[in-house]
C-alpha positions as CSV (number, residue, x, y, z in Angstrom):
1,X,12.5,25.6,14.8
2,X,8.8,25.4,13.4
3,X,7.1,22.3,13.9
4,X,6.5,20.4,10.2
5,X,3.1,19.8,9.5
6,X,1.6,16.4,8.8
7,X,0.5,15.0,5.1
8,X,-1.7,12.0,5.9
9,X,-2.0,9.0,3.3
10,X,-5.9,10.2,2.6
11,X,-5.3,13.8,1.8
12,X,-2.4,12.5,-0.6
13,X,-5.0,10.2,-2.2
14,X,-7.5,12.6,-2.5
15,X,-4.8,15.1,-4.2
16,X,-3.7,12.8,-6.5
17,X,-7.5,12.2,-7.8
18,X,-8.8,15.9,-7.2
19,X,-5.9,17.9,-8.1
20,X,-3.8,15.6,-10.3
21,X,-7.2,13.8,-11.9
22,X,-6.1,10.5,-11.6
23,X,-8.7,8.0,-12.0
24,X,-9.1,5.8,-8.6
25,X,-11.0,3.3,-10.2
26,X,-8.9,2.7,-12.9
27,X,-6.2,2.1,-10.3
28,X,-8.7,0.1,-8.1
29,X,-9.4,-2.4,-11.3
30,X,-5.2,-2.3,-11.8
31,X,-4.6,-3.6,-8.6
32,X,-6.9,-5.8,-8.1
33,X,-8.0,-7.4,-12.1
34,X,-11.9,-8.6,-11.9
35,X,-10.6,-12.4,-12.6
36,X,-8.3,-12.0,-9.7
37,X,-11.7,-10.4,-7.4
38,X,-13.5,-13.8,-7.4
39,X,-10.1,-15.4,-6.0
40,X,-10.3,-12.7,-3.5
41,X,-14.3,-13.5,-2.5
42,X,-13.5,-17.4,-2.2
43,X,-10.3,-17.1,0.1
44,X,-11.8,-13.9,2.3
45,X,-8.3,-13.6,3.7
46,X,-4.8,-14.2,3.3
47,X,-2.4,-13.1,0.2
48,X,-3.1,-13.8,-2.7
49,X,-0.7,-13.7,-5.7
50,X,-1.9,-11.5,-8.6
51,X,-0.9,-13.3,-12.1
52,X,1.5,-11.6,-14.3
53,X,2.2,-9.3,-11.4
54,X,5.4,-8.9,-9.2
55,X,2.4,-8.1,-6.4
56,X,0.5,-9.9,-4.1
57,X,-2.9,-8.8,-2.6
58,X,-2.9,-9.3,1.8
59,X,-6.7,-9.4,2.1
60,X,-8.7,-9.4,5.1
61,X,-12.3,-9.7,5.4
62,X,-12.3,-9.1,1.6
63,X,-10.6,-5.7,2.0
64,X,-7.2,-5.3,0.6
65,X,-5.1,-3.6,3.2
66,X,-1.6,-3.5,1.7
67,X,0.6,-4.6,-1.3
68,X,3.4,-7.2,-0.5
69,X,6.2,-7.8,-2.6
70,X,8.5,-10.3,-2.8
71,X,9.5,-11.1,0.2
72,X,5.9,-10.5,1.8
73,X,6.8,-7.3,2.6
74,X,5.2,-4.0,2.2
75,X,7.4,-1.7,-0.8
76,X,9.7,1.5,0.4
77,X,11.6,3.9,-0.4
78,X,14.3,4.0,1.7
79,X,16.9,6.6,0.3
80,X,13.3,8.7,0.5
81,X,12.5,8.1,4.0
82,X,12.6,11.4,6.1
83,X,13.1,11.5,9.8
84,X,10.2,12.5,11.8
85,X,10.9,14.5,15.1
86,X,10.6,12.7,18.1
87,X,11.0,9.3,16.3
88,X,14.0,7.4,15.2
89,X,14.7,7.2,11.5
90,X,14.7,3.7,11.3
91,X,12.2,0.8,9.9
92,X,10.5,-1.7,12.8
93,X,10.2,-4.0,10.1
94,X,14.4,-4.5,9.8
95,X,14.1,-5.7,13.2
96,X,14.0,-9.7,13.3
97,X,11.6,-11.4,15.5
């Protein structure tokens, strides 16, 4: 059995603005509306709702590491999820604390 190679989250961004021309600013100014930017500079960090949206932003250091959804959790795909060898197909995040 060959080994399956590796697609990491930057070559798929770079795909879907180099070969599929997707605009990255566009989506940039989608995610994150200029009226909901200056929120963003006066809170610095935390998550901040984004209005008319079924999103909030989690920023930190006034970078916006991840979408949360309700629930404060991060989006998925589970039927999508595919095993990766060596690791078990499961979620950490299903585990309570």
């Amino acid at each position: 059995m060959s080994k399956r190679i590796s697609i990491t989250d930057h070559a798929i961004v770079r795909y879907l603005e180099r070969v599929l021309g997707m605009d990255m600013e566009a989506i940039r100014a989608e995610i994150c509306p200029p009226s909901v930017e200056v929120l963003a500079r006066a809170v610095q960090s935390g998550n901040l709702p984004v209005p008319g949206k079924r999103y909030r932003l989690a920023i930190t250091n006034f970078v916006v590491t991840t979408i949360l959804t309700e629930g404060g959790r991060p989006p998925r795909a589970r039927q999508n999820r595919q095993s990766i060898p060596g690791r078990p197909n499961r979620d950490p995040r299903d585990e309570e604390d």
